[in-house]
DRENBADREN-537978 format. One record per residue (C-alpha): residue number from 1; x, y, z; residue in one letter. Coordinates in steps of 0.25 Angstrom, whole numbers. Layout:
% residues N
num | u | v | w | residuo
NUM | X | Y | Z | A
...
% end
This chain:
% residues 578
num | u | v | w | residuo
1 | -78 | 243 | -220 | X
2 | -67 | 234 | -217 | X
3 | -62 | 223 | -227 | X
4 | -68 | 209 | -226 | X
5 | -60 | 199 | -220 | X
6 | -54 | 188 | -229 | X
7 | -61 | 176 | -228 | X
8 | -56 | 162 | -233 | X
9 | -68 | 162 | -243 | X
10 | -80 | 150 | -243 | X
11 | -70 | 140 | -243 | X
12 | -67 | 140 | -230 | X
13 | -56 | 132 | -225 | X
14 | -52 | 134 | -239 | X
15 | -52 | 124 | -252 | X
16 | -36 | 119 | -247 | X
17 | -27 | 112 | -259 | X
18 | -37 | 99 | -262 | X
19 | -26 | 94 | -270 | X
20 | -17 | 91 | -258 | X
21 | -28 | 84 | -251 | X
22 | -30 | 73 | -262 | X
23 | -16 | 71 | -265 | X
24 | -12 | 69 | -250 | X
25 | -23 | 57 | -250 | X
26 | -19 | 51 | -262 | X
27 | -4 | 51 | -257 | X
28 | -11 | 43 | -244 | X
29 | -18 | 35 | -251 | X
30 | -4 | 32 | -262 | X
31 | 4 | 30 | -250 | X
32 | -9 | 21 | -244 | X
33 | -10 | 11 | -256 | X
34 | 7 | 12 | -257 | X
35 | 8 | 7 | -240 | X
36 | -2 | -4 | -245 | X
37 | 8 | -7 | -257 | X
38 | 19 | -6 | -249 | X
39 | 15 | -16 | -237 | X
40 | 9 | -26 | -246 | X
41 | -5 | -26 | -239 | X
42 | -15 | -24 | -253 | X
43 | -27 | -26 | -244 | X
44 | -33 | -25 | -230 | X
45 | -30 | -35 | -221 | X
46 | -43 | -44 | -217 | X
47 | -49 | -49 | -203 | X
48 | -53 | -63 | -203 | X
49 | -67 | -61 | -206 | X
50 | -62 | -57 | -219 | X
51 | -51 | -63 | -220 | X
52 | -54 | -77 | -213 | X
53 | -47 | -82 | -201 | X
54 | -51 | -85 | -186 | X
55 | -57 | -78 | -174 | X
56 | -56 | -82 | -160 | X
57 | -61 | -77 | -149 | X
58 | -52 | -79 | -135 | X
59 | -59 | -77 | -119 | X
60 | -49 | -76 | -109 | X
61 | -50 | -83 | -97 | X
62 | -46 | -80 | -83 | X
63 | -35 | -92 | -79 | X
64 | -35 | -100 | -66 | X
65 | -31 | -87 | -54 | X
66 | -31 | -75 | -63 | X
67 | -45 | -71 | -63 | X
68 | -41 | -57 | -69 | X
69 | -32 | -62 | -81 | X
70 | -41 | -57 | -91 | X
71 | -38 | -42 | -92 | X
72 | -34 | -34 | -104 | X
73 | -19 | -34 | -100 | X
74 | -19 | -49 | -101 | X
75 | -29 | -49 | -115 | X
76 | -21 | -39 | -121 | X
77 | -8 | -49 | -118 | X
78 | -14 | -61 | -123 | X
79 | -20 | -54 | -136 | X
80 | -5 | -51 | -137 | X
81 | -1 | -64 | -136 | X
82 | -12 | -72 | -144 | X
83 | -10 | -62 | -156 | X
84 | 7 | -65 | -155 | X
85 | 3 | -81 | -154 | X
86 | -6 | -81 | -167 | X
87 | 2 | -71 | -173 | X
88 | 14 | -80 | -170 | X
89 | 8 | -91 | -177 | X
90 | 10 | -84 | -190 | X
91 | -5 | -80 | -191 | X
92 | -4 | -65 | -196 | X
93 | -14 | -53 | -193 | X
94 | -22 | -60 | -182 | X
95 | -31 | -52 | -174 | X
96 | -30 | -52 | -157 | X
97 | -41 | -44 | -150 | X
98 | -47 | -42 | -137 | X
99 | -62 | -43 | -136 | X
100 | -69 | -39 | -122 | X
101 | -61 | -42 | -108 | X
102 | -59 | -56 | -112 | X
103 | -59 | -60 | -125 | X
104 | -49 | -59 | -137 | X
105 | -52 | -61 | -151 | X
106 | -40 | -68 | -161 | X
107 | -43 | -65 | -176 | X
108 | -34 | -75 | -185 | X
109 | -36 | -70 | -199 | X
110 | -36 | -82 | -209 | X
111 | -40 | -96 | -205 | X
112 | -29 | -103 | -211 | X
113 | -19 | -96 | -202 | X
114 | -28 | -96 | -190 | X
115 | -29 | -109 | -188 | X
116 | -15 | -113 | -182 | X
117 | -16 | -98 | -172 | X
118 | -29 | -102 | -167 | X
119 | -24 | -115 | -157 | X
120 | -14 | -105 | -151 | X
121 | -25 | -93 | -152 | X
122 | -33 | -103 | -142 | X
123 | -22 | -107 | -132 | X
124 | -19 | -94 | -126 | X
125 | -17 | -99 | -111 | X
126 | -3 | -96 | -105 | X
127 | 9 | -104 | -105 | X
128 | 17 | -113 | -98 | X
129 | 30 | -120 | -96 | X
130 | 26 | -131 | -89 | X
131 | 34 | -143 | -83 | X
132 | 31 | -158 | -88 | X
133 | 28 | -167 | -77 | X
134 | 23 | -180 | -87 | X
135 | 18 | -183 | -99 | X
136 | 9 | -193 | -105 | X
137 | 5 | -197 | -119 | X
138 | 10 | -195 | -135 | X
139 | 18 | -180 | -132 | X
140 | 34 | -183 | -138 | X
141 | 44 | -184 | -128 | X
142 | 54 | -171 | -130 | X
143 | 68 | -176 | -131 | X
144 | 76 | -167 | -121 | X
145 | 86 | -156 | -128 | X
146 | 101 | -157 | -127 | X
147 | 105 | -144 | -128 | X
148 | 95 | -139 | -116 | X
149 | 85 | -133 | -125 | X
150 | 70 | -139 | -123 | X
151 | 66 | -150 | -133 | X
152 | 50 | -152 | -137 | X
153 | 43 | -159 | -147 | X
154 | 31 | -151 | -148 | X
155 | 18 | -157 | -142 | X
156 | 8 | -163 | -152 | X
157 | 22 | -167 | -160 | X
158 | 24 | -183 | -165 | X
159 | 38 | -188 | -159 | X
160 | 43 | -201 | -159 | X
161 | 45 | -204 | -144 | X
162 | 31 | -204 | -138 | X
163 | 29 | -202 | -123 | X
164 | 23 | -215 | -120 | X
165 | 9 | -216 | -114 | X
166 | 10 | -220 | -100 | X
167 | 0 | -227 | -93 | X
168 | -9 | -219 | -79 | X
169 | -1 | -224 | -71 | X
170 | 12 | -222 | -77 | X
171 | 10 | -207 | -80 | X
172 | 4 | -206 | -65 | X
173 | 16 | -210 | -59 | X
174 | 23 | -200 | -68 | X
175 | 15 | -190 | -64 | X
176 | 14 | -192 | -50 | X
177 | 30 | -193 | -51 | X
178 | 32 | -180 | -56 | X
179 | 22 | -172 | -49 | X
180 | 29 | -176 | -36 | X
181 | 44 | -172 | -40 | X
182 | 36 | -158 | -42 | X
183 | 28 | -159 | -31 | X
184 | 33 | -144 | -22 | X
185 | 26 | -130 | -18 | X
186 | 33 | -125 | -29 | X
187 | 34 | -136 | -40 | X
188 | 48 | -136 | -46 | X
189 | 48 | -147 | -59 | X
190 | 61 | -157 | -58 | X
191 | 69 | -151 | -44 | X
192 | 77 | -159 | -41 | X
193 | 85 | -151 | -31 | X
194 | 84 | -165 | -18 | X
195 | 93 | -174 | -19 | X
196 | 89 | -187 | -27 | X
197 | 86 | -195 | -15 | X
198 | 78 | -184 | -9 | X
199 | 64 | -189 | -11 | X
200 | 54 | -182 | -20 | X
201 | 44 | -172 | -12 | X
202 | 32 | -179 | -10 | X
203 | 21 | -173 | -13 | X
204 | 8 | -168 | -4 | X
205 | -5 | -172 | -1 | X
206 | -10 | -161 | -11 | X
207 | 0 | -161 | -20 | X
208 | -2 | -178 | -21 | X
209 | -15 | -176 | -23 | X
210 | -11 | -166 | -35 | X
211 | -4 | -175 | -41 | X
212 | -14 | -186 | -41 | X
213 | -24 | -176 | -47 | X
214 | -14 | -172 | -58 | X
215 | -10 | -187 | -61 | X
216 | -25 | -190 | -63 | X
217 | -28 | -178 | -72 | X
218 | -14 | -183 | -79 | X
219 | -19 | -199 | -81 | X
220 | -32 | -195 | -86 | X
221 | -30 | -182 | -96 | X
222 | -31 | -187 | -110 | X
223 | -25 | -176 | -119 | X
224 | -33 | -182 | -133 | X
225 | -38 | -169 | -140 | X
226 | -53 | -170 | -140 | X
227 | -58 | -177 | -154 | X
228 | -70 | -165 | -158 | X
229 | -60 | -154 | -151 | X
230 | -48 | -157 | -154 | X
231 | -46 | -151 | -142 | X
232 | -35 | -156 | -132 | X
233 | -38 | -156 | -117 | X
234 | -31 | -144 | -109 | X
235 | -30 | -148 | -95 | X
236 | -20 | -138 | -92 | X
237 | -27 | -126 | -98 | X
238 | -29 | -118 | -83 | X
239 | -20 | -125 | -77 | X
240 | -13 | -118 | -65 | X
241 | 1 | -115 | -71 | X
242 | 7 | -120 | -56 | X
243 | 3 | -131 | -55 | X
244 | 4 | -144 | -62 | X
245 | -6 | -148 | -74 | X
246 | -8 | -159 | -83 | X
247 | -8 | -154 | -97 | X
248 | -10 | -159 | -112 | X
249 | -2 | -157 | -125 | X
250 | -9 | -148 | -135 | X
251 | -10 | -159 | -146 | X
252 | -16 | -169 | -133 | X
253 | -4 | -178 | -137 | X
254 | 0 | -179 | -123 | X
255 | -2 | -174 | -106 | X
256 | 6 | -169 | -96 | X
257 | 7 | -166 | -82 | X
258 | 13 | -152 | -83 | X
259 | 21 | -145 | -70 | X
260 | 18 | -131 | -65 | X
261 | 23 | -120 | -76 | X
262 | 37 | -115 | -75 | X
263 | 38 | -106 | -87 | X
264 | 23 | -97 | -92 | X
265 | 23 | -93 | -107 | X
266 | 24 | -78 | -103 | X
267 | 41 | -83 | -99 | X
268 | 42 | -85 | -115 | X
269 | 48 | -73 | -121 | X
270 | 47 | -79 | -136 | X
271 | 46 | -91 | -144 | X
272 | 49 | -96 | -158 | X
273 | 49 | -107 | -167 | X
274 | 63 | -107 | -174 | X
275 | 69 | -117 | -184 | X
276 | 82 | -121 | -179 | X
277 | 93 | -123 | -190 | X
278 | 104 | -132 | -182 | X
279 | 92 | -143 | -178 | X
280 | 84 | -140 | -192 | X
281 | 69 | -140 | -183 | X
282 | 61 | -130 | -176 | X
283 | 62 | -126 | -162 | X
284 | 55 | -116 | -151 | X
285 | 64 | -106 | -145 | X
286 | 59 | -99 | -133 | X
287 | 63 | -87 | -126 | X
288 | 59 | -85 | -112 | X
289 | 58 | -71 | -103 | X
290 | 67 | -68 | -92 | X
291 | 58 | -75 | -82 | X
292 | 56 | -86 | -91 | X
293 | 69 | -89 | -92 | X
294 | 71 | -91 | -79 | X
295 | 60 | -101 | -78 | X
296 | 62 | -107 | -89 | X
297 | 77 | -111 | -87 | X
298 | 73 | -116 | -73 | X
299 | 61 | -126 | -78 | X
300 | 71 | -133 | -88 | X
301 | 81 | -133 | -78 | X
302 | 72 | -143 | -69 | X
303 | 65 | -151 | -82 | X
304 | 79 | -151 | -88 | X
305 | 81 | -164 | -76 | X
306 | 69 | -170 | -78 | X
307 | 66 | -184 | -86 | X
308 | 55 | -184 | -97 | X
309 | 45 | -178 | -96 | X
310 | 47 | -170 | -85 | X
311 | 59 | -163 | -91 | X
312 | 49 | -156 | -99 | X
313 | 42 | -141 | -100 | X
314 | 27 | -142 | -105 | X
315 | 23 | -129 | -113 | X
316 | 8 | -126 | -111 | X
317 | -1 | -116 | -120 | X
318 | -15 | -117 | -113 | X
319 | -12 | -127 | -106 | X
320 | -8 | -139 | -115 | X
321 | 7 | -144 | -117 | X
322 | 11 | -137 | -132 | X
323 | 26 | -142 | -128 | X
324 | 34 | -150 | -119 | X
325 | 48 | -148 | -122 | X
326 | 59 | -157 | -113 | X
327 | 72 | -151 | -107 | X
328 | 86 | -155 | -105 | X
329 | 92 | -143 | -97 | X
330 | 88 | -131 | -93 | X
331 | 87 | -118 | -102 | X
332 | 90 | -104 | -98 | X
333 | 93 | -92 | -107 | X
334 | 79 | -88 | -109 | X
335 | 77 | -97 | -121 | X
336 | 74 | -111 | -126 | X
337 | 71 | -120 | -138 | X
338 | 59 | -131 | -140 | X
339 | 62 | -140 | -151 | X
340 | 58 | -154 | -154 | X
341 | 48 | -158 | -167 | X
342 | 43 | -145 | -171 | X
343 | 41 | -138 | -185 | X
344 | 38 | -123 | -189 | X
345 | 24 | -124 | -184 | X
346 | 25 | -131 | -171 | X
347 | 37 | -122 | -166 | X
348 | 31 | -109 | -170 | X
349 | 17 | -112 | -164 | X
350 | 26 | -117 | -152 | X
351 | 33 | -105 | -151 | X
352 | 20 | -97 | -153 | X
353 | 17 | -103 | -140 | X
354 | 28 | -100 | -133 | X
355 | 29 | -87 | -137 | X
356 | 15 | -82 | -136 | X
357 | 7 | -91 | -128 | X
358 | 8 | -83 | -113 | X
359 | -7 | -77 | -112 | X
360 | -10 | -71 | -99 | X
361 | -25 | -78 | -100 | X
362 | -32 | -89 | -105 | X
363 | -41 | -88 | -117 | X
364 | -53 | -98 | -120 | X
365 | -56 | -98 | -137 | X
366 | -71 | -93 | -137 | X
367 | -73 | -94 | -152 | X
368 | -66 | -98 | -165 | X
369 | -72 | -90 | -177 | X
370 | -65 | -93 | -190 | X
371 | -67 | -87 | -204 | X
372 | -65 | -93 | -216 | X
373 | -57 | -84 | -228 | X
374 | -72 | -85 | -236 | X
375 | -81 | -81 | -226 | X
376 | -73 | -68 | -223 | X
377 | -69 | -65 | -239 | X
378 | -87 | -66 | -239 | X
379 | -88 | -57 | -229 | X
380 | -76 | -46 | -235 | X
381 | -84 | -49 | -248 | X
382 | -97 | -44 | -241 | X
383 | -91 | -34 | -235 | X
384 | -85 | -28 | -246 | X
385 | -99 | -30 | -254 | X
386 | -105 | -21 | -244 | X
387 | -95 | -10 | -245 | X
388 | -97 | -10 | -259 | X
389 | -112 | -9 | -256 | X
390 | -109 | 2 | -248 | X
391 | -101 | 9 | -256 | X
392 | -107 | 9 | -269 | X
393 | -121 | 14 | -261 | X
394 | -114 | 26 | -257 | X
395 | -109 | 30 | -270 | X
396 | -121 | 29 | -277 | X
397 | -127 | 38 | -266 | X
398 | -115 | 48 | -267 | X
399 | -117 | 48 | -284 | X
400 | -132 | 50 | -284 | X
401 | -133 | 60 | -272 | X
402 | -120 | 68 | -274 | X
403 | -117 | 65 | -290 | X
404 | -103 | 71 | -293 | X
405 | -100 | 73 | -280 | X
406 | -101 | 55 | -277 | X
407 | -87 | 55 | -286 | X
408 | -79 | 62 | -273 | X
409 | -87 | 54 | -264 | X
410 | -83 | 40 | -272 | X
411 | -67 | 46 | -272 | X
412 | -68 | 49 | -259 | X
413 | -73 | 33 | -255 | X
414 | -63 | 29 | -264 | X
415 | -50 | 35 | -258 | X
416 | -56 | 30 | -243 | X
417 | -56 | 17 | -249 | X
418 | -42 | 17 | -254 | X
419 | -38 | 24 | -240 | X
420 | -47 | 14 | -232 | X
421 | -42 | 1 | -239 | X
422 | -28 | 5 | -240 | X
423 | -28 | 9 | -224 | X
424 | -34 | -5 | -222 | X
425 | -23 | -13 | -230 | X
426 | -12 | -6 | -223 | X
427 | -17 | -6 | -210 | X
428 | -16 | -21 | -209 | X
429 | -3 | -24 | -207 | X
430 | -1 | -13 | -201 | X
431 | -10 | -13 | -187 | X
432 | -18 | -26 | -191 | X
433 | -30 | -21 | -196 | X
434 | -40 | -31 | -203 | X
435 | -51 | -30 | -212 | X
436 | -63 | -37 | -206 | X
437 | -76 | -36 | -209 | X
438 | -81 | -26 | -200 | X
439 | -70 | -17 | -204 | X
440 | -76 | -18 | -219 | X
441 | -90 | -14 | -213 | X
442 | -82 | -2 | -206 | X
443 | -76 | 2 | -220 | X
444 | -92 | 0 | -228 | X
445 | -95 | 10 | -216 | X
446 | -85 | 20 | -218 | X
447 | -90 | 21 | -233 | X
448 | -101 | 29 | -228 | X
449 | -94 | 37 | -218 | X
450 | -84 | 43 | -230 | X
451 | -97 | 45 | -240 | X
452 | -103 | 52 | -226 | X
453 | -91 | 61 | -227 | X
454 | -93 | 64 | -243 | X
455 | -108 | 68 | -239 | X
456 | -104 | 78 | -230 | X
457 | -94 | 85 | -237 | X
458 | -105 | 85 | -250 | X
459 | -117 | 89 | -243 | X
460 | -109 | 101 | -237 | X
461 | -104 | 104 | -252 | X
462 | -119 | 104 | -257 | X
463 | -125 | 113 | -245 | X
464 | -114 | 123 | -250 | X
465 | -119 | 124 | -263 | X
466 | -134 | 124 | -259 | X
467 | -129 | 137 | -250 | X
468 | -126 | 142 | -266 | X
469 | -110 | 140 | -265 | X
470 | -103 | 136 | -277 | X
471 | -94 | 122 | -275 | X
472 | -81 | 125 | -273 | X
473 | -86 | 134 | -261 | X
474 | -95 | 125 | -255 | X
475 | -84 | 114 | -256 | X
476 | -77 | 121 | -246 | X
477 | -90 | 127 | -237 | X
478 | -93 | 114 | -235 | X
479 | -80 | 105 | -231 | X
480 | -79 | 111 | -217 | X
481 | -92 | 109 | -213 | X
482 | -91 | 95 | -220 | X
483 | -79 | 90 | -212 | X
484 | -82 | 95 | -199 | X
485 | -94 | 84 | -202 | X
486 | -85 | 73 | -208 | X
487 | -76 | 76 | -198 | X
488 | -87 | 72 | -187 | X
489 | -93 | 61 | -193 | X
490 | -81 | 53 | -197 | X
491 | -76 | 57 | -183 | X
492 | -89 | 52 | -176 | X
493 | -86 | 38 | -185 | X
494 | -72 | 36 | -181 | X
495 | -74 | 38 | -166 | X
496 | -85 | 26 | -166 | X
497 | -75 | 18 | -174 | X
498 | -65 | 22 | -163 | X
499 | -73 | 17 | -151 | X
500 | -78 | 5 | -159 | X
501 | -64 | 1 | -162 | X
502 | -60 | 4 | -150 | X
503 | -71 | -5 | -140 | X
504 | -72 | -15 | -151 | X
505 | -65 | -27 | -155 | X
506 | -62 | -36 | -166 | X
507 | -69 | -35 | -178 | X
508 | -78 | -22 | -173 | X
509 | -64 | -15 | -173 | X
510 | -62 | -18 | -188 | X
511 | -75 | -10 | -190 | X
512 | -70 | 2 | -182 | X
513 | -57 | 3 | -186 | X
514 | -61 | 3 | -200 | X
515 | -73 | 15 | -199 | X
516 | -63 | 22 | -191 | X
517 | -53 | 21 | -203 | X
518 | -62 | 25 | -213 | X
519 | -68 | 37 | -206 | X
520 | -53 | 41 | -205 | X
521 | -50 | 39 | -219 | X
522 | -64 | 47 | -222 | X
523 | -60 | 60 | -216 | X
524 | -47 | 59 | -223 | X
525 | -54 | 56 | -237 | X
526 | -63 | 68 | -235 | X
527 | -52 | 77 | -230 | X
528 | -42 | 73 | -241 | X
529 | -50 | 67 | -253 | X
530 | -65 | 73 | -252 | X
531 | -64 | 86 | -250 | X
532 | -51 | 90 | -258 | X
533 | -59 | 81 | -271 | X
534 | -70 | 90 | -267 | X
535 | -63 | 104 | -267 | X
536 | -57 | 99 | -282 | X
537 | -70 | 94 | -288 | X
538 | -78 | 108 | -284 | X
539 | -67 | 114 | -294 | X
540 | -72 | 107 | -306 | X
541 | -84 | 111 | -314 | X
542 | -93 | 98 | -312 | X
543 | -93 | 101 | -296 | X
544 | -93 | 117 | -295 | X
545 | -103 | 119 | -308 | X
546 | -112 | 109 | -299 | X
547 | -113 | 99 | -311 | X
548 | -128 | 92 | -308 | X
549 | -118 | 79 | -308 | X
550 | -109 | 84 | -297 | X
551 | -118 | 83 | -286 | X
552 | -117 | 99 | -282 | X
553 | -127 | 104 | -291 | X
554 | -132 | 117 | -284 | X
555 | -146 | 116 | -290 | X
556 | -149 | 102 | -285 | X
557 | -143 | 105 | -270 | X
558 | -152 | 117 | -271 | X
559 | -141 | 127 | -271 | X
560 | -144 | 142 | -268 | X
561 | -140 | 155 | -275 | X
562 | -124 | 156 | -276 | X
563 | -121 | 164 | -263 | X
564 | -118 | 181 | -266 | X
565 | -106 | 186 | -259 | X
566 | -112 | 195 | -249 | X
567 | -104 | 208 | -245 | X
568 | -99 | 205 | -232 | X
569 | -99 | 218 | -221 | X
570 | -88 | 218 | -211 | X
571 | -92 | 215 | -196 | X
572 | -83 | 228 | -193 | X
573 | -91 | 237 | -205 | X
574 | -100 | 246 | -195 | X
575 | -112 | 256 | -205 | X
576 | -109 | 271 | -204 | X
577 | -117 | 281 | -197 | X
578 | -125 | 290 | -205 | X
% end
């Protein structure tokens, strides 16, 4: 009779070194709760329904002639932008996010700094450069600069020499003036390349009839901000960038009569607000792109001969005048500077402008939510109620149904807390995440997903030793059929969590991200903690004696006779003939 084959015994897969196992996740979790140390970031970060703050939700609207603007190309650009512009602003760990073909959704954590991010989170339409052709009512006159570089007071800003308040008829004929000496096919501000007595084009029929239209509009725009509002009248909001406009200042101190635009906001290579130390006050340096070099250099080279106020550019965010800087001489290089009355404030969020304000749409505000630090510190008290709650339901379920066995269950809930919450504190600064309030329900979730895991694994234990196995044996029998299950389940949970995160926006995707975290961290917990605790407990004499405590009590699961080794007969053993 042949010899039998050596077989790897009833532990099959083999009972490995469980020792290894726990002490390679408690170095995780060392170095875990070490990075947290290390980085300074005690707790997880917190969204603003939590944390308070303000949530604002953008439509995008196609402009004047591009009817197919609104395409994920130029969203994804303006998301871009809009998060640099509040970001800018000094507002840290703001939230930018697409919703839909049309909408976007800007989460300002903490209402206190969201307050000064939300003006420029509304004016999202595009820049421009625009030429001054008059202007009427309280805006400072900017005193030309010596050295060549543009000059401004900031508009909105006090000053001591008012524009004086010209009568109709007065700022008609101005108007009227200036429209004609730009009055071409293709309208060049302050040429002056005829000789002085060379009369001034004359214009048209069509084009006198424009310039009536504009006069009028001019004479009877009032700028005053609306008294319930507060909000001031944007005449120029859609206006055709090619073509002259009458505009308003964006504190509605004073209107102008703006010349077609001769530099966009996407020639602004950068921007920033800088104190200067020779002249002791702040100032606006601007870097322009190659193209926007060239434009700009020719644009002050024709206002540089101007009088006041047509030797002035007009910078327009959405339309209404946030600068009108005068200039002396024309400035090439690709740079300049805007000085004039400004502080730290007022030159950074002029910079801010500058820097980030060229979106390839226009966006209309849809709604303004904003949450208060007390409602969201109510609702991370609820929610934390109801994971409690949860929790301490599950244990007592775990300790009466499984006795001894609960205490593996409870350590094993406790090391994918610690996992779960120092992966969350970390994860903030380093992809953004935040704990919002769905992404607690996703983690009160993922506490019965982990104790699903711990039933599995026992319950396969305990049919092992109703089959009339000993523990230490049925430890083993019963982990490979146990992770193959584990394995599938938390599998199933993490792909819904990837499709949810990945169809889903906003909030929804805190959700996601968290349960597909957790059922991560469950496999890992089960692989490396659970099962190598298990394989060490069934050692001891309260599990493997089957203790009534222990929850493996072969007479209350109805355990059969201890299984007889029965004498195996080889496949290859053929009887003798008689």
């Amino acid at each position: 009779m042949a010899a039998p084959k050596k077989g790897r015994g009833p532990a099959s897969g083999g009972q490995g070194k469980p020792g290894r196992a726990l002490a390679a996740i408690l170095i995780a979790i060392g170095a875990l709760i070490g990075g947290m140390f290390w980085s300074g970031d005690l707790t997880p970060r917190l969204g603003i329904d939590l944390a308070g703050g303000t949530s604002i939700t953008l439509r995008a609207e196609s402009q004047p002639g591009k009817k197919d603007a609104v395409n994920n190309t130029n969203m994804q650009t303006a998301i871009g932008i809009i998060e640099r512009r509040v970001n800018g602003l000094g507002v840290s760990e703001a939230e930018v996010q697409q919703q839909g073909n049309r909408h976007i959704i800007v989460n300002i954590p903490r209402a206190t700094d969201s307050e000064k991010a939300q003006k420029q989170v509304g004016t999202t339409a595009e820049l421009y450069f625009r030429p001054v052709l008059a202007v009427a009512g309280s805006a400072p006159i900017p005193e030309p600069s010596a050295t060549g570089s543009p000059s401004a007071t900031p508009s909105g800003k006090a000053s001591s020499t008012p524009t004086p308040k010209a009568s109709a008829t007065t700022q008609g004929r101005a108007v009227t003036d200036a429209l004609k000496k730009d009055e071409s096919p293709s309208p060049k501000l302050g040429t002056t390349d005829k000789p002085a007595t060379t009369p001034a084009p004359q214009p048209s029929a069509s084009g006198a009839a424009a310039i009536a239209a504009l006069d009028k509009q001019f004479a009877a725009l009032d700028c005053t901000p609306d008294k319930k509002t507060k909000q001031v009248p944007n005449p120029a909001q859609n206006a055709d960038p090619a073509k002259p406009t009458v505009a308003c200042g964006t504190e509605g101190d004073a209107k102008y009569i703006l010349g077609p635009a001769e530099v966009a906001g996407t020639d602004v290579d950068e921007a920033q607000g800088v104190l200067d130390p020779q002249r002791g006050r702040w100032i606006v340096q601007l870097g322009f792109t190659d193209a926007g070099t060239k434009k700009f250099a020719a644009t002050t080279g024709k206002l540089a001969s101007q009088v006041q106020p047509q030797n002035q550019f007009a910078i327009t965010l959405d339309g209404q005048v946030v600068s009108a800087p005068s200039v002396s001489s024309a400035i090439g290089g690709g740079s300049a500077e805007i000085s004039g009355s400004f502080d730290q404030e007022s030159a950074t969020e002029l910079a801010n402008i500058l820097s980030y304000g060229a979106l390839p749409l226009s966006f209309e505000q849809e709604s303004v939510t904003t949450v208060t630090a007390a409602l969201g510190g109510e609702q991370l008290q609820a929610g934390l109620i109801a994971g409690a709650i949860g929790l301490a339901l599950v244990i007592i379920y775990l300790v009466v149904y499984y006795r001894g066995l609960s205490l593996i269950a409870i350590l094993s809930l406790g090391v994918s807390a610690v996992l779960t919450y120092a992966l969350m504190s970390l994860l903030g600064p380093a992809i953004g995440f935040a704990l919002n309030l769905p992404a607690v329900c996703g983690a009160i979730v993922a506490i019965g997903i982990t104790a699903d895991s711990f039933i599995v694994y026992f319950e396969r234990i305990r049919d092992e030793i109703r089959e009339g196995r000993t523990l230490r044996p049925a430890v083993e029998r019963g982990w490979p059929r146990a992770r193959r299950t584990i394995l599938v389940s938390d599998f199933v949970s993490f792909l819904a969590a990837a499709v949810l995160f990945i169809v889903t926006v906003g909030k929804v995707q805190g959700f996601a991200f968290t349960l597909g975290l957790t059922t991560l961290l469950d496999v890992v917990v089960v692989f490396f903690f659970t099962k190598p605790l298990m394989t060490l407990l069934a050692r001891t004499k309260f599990f493997s004696s089957g203790h009534p405590w222990s929850g493996l009590d072969p007479k209350r699961l109805g355990a059969k006779p201890p299984l007889r080794r029965s004498r195996r007969v080889s496949a290859t053993t053929e009887p003798k003939e008689a």
